[in-house]
C-alpha positions in Angstrom: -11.1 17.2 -64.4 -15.2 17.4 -64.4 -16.5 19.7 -66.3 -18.3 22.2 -64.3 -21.3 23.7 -65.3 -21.5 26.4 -62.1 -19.2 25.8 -59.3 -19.8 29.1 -57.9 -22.4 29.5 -54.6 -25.7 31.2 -55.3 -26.4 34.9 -54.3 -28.1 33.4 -51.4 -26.3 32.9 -48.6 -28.7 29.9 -47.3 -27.2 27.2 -50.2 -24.7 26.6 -52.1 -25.3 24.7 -55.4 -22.7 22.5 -57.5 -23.3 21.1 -60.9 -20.9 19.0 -62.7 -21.2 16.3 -65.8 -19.8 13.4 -65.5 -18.6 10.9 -67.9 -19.9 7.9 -66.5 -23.4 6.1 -66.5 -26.2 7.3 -63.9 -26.2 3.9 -62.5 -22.5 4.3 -61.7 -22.6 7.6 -60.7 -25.7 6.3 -58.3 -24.1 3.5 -56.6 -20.8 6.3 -56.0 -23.3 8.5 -53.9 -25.9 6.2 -52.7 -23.9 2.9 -51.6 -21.7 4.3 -48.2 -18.7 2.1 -48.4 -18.2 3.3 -52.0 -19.4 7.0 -51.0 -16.4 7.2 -48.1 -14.0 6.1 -50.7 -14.9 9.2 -52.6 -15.6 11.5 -49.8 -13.0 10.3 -47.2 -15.3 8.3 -44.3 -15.7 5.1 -43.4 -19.1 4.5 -42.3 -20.4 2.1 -39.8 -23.2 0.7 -41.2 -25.4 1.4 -45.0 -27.4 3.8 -46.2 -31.2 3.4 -45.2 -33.8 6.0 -45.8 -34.6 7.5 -42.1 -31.1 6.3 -40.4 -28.5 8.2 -38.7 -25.3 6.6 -40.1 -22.2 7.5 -37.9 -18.6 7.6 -39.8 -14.7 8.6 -39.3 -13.3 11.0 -41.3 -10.5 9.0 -43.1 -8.8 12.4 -45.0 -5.0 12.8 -43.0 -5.4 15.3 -40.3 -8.8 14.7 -39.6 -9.3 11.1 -38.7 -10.3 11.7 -34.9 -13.6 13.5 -36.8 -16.3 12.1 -36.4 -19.6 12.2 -38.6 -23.4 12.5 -38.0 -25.5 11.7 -40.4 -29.4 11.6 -41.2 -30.4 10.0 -44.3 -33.8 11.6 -45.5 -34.7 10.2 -49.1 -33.3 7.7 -51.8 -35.0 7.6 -54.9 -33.0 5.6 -56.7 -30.9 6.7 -59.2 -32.3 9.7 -59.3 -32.7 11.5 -55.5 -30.5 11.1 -52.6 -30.2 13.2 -49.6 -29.0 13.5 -46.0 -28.5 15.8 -43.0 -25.4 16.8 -41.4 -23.7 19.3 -39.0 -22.0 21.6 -41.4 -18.2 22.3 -40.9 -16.8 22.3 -37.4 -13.4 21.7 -36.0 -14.1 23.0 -32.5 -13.6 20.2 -30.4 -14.7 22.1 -27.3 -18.1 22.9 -29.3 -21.1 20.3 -29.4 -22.7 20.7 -32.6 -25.6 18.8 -31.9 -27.9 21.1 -30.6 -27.3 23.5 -33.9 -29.3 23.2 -37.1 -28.2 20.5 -39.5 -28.3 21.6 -43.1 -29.8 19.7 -46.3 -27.5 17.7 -48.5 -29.3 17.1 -51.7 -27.6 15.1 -55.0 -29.8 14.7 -57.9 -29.0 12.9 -60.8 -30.0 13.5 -64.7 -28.7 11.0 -67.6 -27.8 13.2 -70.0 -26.1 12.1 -73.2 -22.6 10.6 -72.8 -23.1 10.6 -69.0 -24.5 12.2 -66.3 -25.3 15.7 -64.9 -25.4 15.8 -61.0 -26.0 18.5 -58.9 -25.4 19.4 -55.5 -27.3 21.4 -53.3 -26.4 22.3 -49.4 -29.1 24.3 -47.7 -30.2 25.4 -44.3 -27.1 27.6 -43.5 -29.2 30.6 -42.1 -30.2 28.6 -39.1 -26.4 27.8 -38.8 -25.5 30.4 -35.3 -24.2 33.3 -37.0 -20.7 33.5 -34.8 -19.6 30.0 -37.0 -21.5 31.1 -40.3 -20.2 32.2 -42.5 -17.0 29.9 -41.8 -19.2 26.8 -42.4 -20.3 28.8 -45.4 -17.2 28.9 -47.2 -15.6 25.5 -45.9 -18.6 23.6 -47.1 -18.2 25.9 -50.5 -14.7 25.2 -51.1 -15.1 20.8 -50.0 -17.9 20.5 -52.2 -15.7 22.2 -55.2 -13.4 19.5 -54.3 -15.8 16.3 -53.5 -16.5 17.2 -57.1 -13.2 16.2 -58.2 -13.2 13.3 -56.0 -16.3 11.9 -57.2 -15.7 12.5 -60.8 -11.7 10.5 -60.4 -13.9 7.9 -58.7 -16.4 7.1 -61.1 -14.5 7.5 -64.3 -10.6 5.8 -62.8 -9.2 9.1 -63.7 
């Protein structure tokens, strides 16, 4: 179980934030979150194609019940080992709805060796330009996933 520093969402409604420390060199932790095929074992997608600052990479969602989801997303910066971050349409199960016309919100992870491991944090923003009918919905969903991506990543990186 990671230790978490804050798991709770920010006061403002625009971004939720996630801190955890994880027992497991930055390097490690780095390739978990930067490398795709070893960031959809830990988040649940396969991807079509690698991470490359300034691509949209297109994935399945692999997690049962949700593999005919498909996933959008924008790769904006990789500082290595330190900075990586994408864009993405924020929760959505309406398969009548087409997302892409709405707002894509910022996924930021940032890294910090610490000693015994690292510290990474988690940052989702943009979620006031998300249409206010599906919200607050995306809101909490993306809250409660990223409280559990935490636990994912931290089994992944540490075999526990």
């Amino acid at each position: 179980m990671p230790e978490t520093l804050n798991s709770a969402p920010m006061t403002d409604t625009d971004k939720i934030e996630k801190k955890v420390f994880l027992n497991a060199p930055r390097s490690k932790v780095w390739r978990a979150i930067a490398d795709s095929q070893q960031f959809g074992e830990w988040f649940r997608v396969k991807f079509e194609e690698p991470f490359k600052e300034g691509a949209t990479i297109f994935g399945r969602i692999t997690n049962p019940g949700y593999e005919n989801v498909k996933l959008e997303m924008v790769v904006e910066k990789v500082q290595p080992e330190s900075y990586f971050s994408y864009r993405w349409h924020p929760y959505g199960v309406d398969k009548t709805r087409d997302y892409s016309a709405e707002p894509m919100t910022l996924i930021e992870f940032m890294l910090e060796e610490v000693n015994g491991g690292t510290n990474l944090t988690i940052v989702e923003s943009g979620f006031d330009g998300i249409p206010l009918d599906r919200r607050a919905e995306a809101f909490r969903m993306n809250n409660n996933g990223w409280s559990g991506q935490l636990k994912n990543i931290e089994r992944y990186v540490t075999g526990t």
